[in-house]
Each structure stands twice: as structure tokens, then as C-alpha cells.
C-alpha positions as CSV (number, residue, x, y, z in Angstrom):
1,X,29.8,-49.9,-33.4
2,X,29.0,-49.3,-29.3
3,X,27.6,-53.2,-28.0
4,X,26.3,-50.9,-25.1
5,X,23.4,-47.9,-25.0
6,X,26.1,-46.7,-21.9
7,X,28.8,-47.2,-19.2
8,X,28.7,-46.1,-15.9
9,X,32.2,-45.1,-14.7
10,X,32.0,-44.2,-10.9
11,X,34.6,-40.9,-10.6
12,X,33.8,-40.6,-7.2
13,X,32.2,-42.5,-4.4
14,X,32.4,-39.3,-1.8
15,X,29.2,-37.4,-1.5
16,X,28.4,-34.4,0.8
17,X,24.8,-34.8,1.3
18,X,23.0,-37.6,2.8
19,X,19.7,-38.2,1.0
20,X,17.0,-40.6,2.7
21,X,16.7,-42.3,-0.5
22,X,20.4,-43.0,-0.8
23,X,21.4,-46.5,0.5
24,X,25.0,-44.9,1.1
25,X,28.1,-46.4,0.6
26,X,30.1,-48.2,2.9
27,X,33.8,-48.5,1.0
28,X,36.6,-46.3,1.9
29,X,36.3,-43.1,0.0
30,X,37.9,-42.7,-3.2
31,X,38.6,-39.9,-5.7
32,X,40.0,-41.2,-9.2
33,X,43.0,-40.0,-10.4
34,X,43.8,-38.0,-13.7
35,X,45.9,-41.4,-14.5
36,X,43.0,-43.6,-13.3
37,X,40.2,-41.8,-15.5
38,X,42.4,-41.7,-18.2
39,X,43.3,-45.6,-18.4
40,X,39.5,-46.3,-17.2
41,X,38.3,-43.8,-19.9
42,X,40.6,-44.9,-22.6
43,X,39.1,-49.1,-22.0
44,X,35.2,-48.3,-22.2
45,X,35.9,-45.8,-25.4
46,X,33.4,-47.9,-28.3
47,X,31.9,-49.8,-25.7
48,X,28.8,-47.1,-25.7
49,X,27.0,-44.5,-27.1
50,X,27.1,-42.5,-23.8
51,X,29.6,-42.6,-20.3
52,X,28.1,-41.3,-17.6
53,X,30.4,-40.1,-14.4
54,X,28.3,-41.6,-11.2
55,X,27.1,-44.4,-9.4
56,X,27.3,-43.8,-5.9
57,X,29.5,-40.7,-5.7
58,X,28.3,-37.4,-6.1
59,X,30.2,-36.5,-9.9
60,X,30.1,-32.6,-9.9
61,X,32.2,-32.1,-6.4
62,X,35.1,-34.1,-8.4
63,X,38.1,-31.3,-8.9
64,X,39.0,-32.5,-12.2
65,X,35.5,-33.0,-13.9
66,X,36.2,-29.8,-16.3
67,X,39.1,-32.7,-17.7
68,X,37.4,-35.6,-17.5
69,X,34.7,-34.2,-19.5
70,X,37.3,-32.2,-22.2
71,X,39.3,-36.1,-22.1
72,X,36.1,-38.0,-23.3
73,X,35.9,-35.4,-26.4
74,X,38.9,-36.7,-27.4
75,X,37.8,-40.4,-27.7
């Protein structure tokens, strides 16, 4: 039984628009890994009903989204 309603797994924090609402991010850009969705993916699995792919980031430029999203099927 999920303790959460969801968990927010940031796959991306690289954006390529720059909204005036957005309050931006200032780390060093990051793309995850295959691996590093996989191990990330594999610890929140039963933690939620529902895992959603962004925080700051914008999800759908991600290359591997089509996998991430097939990967979670499997949990």
C-alpha cells in the first residue's frame, strides 16, 4: 500500500524556455542517466500512487522519456 498520493522525480533540470513565472534554476545542468532513472525509479516503486517526471526541468525534451515512461510499467 503507497504511504504517498505521489513522488516527484526530477529527470531533468535543463529547460529551453524561460518563463517569467519560473524562478529558474541555478545548479549545473543535469540529464539523468538510463542507470540513474532506473536505480531512482526502482527506490520510489510502492512509495505512491503516481510518479511524476519534473520539478524544475522541462520532462518532455528528455531523450529517453519514451523509456522511462515504458520502465515505470514494469514496476
Amino acid at each position: 500500500m503507497p504511504g504517498h498520493k505521489k513522488v516527484f522525480l526530477e529527470i531533468t533540470n535543463c529547460c529551453n524556455l524561460s518563463c517569467s513565472f519560473c524562478p529558474g534554476c541555478s545548479r549545473p545542468p543535469h540529464v539523468l542517466s538510463e542507470d540513474e532513472f532506473r536505480l531512482l525509479a526502482d527506490r520510489c516503486a510502492g512509495w505512491a500512487d503516481y510518479l511524476y517526471f519534473h520539478l524544475m526541468g522541462e520532462p518532455l525534451s528528455h531523450p529517453h522519456l519514451p523509456e522511462f515512461i515504458r520502465y515505470t510499467h514494469t514496476l
